[in-house]
C-alpha positions as CSV (number, residue, x, y, z in Angstrom):
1,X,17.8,-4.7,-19.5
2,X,18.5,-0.8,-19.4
3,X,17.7,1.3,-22.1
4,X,20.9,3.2,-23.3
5,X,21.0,6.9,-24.4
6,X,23.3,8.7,-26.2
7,X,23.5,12.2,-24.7
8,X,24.0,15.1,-27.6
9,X,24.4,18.2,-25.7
10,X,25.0,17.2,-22.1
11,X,26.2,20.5,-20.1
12,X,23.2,22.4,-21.9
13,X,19.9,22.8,-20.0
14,X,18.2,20.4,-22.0
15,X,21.1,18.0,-21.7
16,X,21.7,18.7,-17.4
17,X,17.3,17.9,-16.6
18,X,17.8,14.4,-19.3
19,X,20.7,13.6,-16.2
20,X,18.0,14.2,-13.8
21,X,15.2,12.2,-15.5
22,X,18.5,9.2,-15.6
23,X,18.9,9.3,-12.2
24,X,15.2,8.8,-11.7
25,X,14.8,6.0,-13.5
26,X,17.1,3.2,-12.8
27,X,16.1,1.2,-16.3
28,X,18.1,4.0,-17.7
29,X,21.6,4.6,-18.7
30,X,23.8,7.3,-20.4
31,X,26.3,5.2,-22.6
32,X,27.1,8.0,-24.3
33,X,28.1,12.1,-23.6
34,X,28.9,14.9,-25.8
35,X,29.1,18.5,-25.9
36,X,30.2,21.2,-27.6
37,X,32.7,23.2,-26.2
38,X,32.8,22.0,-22.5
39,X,34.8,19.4,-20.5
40,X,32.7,16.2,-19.9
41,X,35.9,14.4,-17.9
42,X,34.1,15.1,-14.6
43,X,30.4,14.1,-15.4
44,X,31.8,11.4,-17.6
45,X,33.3,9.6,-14.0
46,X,30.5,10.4,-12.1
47,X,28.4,9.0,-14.2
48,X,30.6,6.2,-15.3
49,X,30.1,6.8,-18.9
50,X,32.9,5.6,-21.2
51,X,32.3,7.4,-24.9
52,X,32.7,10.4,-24.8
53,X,33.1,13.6,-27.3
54,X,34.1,17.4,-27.0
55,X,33.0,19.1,-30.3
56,X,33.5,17.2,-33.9
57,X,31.6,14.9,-35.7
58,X,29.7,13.0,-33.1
59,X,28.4,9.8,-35.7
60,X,31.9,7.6,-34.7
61,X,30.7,8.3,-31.4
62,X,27.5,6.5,-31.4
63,X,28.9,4.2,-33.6
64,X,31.1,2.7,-30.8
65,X,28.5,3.3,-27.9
66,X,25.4,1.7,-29.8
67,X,22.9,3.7,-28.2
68,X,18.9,2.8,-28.1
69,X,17.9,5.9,-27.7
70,X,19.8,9.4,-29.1
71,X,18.9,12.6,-27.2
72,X,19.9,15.2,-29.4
73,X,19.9,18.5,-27.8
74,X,22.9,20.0,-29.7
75,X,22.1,23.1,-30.3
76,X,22.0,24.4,-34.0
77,X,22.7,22.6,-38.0
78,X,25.8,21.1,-35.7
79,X,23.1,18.4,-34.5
80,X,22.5,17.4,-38.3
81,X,24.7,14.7,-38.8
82,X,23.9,12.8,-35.2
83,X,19.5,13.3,-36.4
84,X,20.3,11.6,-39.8
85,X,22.7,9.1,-38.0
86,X,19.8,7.9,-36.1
87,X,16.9,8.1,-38.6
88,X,19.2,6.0,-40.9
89,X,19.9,3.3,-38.6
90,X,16.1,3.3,-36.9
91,X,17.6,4.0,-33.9
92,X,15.1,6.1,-31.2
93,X,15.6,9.3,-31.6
94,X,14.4,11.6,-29.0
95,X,14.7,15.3,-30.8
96,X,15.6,18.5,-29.5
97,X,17.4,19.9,-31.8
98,X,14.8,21.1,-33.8
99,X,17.5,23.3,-36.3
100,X,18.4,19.5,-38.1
101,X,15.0,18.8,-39.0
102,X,14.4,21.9,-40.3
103,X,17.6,22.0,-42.0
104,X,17.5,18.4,-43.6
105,X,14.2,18.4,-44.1
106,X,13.1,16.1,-47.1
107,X,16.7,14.3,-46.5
108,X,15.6,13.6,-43.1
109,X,12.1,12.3,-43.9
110,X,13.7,10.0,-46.7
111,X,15.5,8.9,-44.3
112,X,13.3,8.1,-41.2
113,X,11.4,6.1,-43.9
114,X,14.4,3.9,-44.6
115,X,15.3,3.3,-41.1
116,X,11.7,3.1,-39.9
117,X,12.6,4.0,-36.0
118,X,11.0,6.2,-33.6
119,X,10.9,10.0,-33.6
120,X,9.9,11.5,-30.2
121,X,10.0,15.5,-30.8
122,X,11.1,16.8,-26.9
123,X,10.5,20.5,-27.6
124,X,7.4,20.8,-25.1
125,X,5.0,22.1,-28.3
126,X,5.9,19.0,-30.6
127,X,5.5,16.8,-27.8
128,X,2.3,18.3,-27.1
129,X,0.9,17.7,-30.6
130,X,2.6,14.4,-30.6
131,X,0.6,13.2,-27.5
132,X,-2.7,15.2,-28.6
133,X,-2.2,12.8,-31.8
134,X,-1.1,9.6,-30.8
135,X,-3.7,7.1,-31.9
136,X,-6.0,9.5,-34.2
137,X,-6.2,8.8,-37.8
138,X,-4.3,11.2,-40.2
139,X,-7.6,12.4,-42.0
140,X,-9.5,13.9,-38.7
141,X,-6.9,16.9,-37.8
142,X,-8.1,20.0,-39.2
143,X,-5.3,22.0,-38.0
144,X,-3.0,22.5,-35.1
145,X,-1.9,25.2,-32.7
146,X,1.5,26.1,-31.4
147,X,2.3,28.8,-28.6
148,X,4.2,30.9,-27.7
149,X,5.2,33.1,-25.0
150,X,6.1,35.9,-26.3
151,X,9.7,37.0,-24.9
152,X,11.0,39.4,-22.8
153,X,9.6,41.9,-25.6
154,X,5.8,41.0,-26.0
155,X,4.2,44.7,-24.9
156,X,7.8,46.4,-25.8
157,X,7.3,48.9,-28.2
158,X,9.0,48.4,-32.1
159,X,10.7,51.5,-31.1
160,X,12.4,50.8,-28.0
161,X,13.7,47.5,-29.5
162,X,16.3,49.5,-31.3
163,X,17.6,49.8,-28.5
164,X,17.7,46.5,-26.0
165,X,20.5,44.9,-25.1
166,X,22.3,41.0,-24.7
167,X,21.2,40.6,-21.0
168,X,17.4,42.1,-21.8
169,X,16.8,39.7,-24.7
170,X,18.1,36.6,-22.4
171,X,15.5,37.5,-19.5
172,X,13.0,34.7,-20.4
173,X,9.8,35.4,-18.4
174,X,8.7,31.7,-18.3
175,X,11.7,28.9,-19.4
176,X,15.3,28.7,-18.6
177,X,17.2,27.9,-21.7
178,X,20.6,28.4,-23.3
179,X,21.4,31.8,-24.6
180,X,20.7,31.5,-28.5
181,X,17.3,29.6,-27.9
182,X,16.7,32.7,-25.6
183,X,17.3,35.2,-28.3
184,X,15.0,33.2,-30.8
185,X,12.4,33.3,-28.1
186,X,12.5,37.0,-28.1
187,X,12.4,37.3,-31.9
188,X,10.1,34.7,-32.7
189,X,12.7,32.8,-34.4
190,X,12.4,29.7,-32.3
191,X,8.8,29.4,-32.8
192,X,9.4,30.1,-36.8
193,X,11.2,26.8,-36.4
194,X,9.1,24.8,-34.7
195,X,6.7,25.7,-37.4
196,X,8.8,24.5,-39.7
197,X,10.0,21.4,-37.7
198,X,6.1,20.4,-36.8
199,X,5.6,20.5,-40.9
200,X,8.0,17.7,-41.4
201,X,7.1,16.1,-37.9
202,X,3.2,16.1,-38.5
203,X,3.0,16.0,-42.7
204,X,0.4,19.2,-42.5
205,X,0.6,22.1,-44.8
206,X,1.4,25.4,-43.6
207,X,-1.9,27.0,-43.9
208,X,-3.2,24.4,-41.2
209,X,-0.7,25.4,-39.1
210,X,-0.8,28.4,-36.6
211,X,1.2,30.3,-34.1
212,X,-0.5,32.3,-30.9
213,X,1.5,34.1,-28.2
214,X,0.4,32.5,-24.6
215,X,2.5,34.0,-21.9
216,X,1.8,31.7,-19.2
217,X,3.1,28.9,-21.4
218,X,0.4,26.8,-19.5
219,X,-1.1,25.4,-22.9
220,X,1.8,23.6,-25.0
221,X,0.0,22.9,-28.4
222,X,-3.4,22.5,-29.6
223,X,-4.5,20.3,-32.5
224,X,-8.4,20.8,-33.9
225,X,-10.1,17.8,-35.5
226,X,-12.8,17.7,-38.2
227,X,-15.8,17.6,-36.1
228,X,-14.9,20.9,-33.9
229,X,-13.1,19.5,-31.2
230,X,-10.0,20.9,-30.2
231,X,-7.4,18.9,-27.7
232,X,-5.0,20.7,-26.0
233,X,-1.5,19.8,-23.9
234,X,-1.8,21.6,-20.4
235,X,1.2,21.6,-17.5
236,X,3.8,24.3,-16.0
237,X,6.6,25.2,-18.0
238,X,9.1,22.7,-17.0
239,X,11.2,20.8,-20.0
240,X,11.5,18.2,-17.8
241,X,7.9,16.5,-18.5
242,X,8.5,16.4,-22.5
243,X,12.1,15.1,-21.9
244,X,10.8,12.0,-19.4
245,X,8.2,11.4,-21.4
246,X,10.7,11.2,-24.5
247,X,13.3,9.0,-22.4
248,X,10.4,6.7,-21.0
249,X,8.3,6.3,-23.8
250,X,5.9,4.7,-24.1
251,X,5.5,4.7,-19.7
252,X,4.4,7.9,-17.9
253,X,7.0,8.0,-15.6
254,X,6.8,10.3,-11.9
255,X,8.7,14.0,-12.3
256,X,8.9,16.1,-9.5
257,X,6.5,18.9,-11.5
258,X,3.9,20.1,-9.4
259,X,0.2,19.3,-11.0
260,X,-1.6,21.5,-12.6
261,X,-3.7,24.2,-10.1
262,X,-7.2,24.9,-12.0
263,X,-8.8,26.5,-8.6
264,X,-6.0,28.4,-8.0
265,X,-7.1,30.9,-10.6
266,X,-5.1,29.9,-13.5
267,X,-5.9,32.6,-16.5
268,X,-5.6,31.3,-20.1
269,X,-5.0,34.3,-22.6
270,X,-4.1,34.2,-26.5
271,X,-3.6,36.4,-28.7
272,X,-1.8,36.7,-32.7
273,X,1.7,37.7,-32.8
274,X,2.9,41.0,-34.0
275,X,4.2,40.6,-37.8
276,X,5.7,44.1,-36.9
277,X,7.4,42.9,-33.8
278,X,8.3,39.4,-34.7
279,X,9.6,39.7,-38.1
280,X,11.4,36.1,-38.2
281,X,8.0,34.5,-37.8
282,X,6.3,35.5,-40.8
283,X,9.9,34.8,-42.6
284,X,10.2,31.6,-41.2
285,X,7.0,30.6,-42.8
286,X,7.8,31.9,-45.9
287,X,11.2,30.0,-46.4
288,X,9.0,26.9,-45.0
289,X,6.7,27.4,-47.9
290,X,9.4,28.1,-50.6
291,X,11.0,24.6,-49.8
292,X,14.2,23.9,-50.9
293,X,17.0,24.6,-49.2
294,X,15.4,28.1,-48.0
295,X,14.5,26.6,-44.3
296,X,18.2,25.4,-44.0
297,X,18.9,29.2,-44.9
298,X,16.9,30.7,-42.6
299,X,18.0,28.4,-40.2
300,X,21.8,29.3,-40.9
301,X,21.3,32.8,-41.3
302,X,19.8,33.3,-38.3
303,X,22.1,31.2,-36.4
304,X,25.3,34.0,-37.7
305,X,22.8,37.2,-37.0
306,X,22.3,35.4,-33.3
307,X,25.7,35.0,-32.4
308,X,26.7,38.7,-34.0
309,X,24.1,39.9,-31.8
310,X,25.2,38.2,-29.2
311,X,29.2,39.2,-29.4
312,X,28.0,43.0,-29.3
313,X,28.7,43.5,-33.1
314,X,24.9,44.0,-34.1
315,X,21.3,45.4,-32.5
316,X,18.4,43.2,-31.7
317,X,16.7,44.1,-34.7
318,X,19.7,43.8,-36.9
319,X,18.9,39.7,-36.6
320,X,15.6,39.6,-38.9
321,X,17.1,42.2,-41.4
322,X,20.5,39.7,-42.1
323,X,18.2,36.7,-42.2
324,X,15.5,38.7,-44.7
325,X,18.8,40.2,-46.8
326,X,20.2,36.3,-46.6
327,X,17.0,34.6,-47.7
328,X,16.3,37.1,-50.8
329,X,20.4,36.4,-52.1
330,X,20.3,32.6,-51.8
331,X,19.0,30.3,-54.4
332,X,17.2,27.0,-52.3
333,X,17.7,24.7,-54.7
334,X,16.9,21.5,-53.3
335,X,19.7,19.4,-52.0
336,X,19.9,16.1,-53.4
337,X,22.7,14.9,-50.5
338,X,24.2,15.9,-47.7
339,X,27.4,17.2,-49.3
340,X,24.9,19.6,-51.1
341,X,22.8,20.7,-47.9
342,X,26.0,21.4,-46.2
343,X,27.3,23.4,-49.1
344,X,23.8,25.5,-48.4
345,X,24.2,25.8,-44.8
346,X,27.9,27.0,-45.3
347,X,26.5,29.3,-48.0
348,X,23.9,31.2,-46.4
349,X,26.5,31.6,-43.6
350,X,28.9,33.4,-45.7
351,X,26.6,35.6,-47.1
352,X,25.2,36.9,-43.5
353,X,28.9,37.0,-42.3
354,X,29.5,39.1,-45.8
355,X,26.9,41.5,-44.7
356,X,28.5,42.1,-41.2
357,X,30.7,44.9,-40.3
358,X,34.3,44.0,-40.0
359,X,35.0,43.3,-36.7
């Protein structure tokens, strides 16, 4: 019998390589395709998919498809209602969409203990930690590690980032990824998510978490254990080796990603992020550490300084200053349903939007 995915984000770059790793593996099947904004008529016939969705609340949708596996790769607090969907009902849920976790946070741990399913984080450093973990007891991690690359703006200068513009901050020197997951890789935002995200993915506290710019991207996540040992996820950057192994689980299936070249020279370097330069990390791990609400703030916040930034209305490093001036207004009272946690997404929107210059 195939195994049926639901496919949340299918004309993104996450959603277009999950089609390739389908086409791979004939025990697979897409019984389900969405999107945000763009037409899915096309790839819906070639791939003679039936359900389909442009935009909207995406739950009716898997209701009628009855997916075993959701691939979430909608992109921002959009993909909340489709991560909880899933948790509830203990369907698989292969994650991508990081911002729902982070968002929901204690609502979507309640509720992957009701529905007791699978959660299979595809962003390549959760996947990392989740394979660098499977099988080891709780109380032998120390700590773990996740990279980062570092941007387009790594060795640029505070001062001369006044001054880049859209098309510099979405030159990506290692992945190829939609434009606002771009932008959060040059602030630092994305990886001030995943920090958060690994938190509710992994149960560690924040002080045994860490973040260390690695421009190859060769090394995905590290996770230290109690007796010195460190393990460590190695491979190209190539999304689609976390998304296989996400849509195959628990098989290693074959991906046409070249292996790993040690004798070629490969050079491993590390080094601690800027504070200076990457504002949004530090802030990330603040709002992280507050609780609450605050991580569905940042999240929303820096979802409307994003988008400003990239419409031309504000500078690059305009985005950390709304989400700092949005985070220090909001109050992150926990939210005790949904209802509530989209009343604090909407919220924090309006009070970055309020802080923007008329357009």
């Amino acid at each position: 019998m195939k195994k049926r995915i639901a496919l949340l984000g299918a004309t993104g770059s996450i959603g277009s390589q999950a089609l390739e790793i389908v086409g791979a593996n004939p025990d697979l099947e897409v019984c389900a395709l969405a999107s945000r904004s763009r037409p899915l008529d096309e790839l819906a016939r070639a791939r003679g998919v039936k359900h389909c969705q442009v935009g909207g609340d995406l739950t009716s949708l898997l209701d009628d498809s009855e997916p075993d596996v959701l691939l979430n790769a909608v992109v921002g607090f959009a993909g909340v209602g489709a991560t909880l969907w899933a948790l509830e009902r203990g369907v698989t849920l292969a994650l991508a969409n990081k911002e729902s976790l982070v968002a929901a946070g204690d609502l979507a741990l309640a509720a992957w203990r009701r529905g007791g399913g699978l959660l299979l984080p595809v962003d390549s450093e959760h996947s990392a930690v989740f394979q660098c973990l499977e099988g080891r007891a709780a109380e032998t991690v120390d700590s773990l590690v996740l990279t980062a690359s570092g941007g387009p703006f790594r060795n640029r200068p505070l001062d001369e980032l006044v001054s880049v513009g859209v098309d510099e901050a979405l030159a990506h020197p290692t992945w190829s990824m939609g434009p606002k997951v771009t932008v959060d890789s040059a602030t630092l935002a994305n990886k001030g998510l995943e920090l958060i995200e690994a938190h509710y993915l992994f149960g560690l506290r924040y002080e045994r978490m860490e973040v260390v710019v690695h421009p190859s991207s060769v090394v995905h996540s590290l996770v230290r254990f109690r007796d010195g040992a460190a393990l460590a996820h190695l491979g190209y950057p190539d999304m689609r080796v976390p998304i296989s192994f996400a849509l195959t689980y628990p098989d290693r299936r074959p991906t046409p990603v070249r292996q790993l070249d040690l004798a070629a020279g490969l050079t491993l370097e590390f080094e601690a992020p800027d504070p200076e330069r990457f504002p949004l990390l530090p802030l990330a791990r603040e709002a992280g550490v507050r609780g609450g609400t605050f991580p569905c703030a940042f999240n929303a916040a820096n979802e409307v300084a994003v988008s400003a930034f990239l419409a031309g209305r504000i500078g690059f490093l305009d985005i950390a200053s709304l989400v700092a001036d949005a985070l220090a207004k909001v109050d992150g009272m926990p939210a005790r349903d949904v209802e509530e946690l989209v009343e604090a997404d909407a919220s924090a929107r309006r009070t970055t939007e309020g802080a923007l210059a008329p357009v």
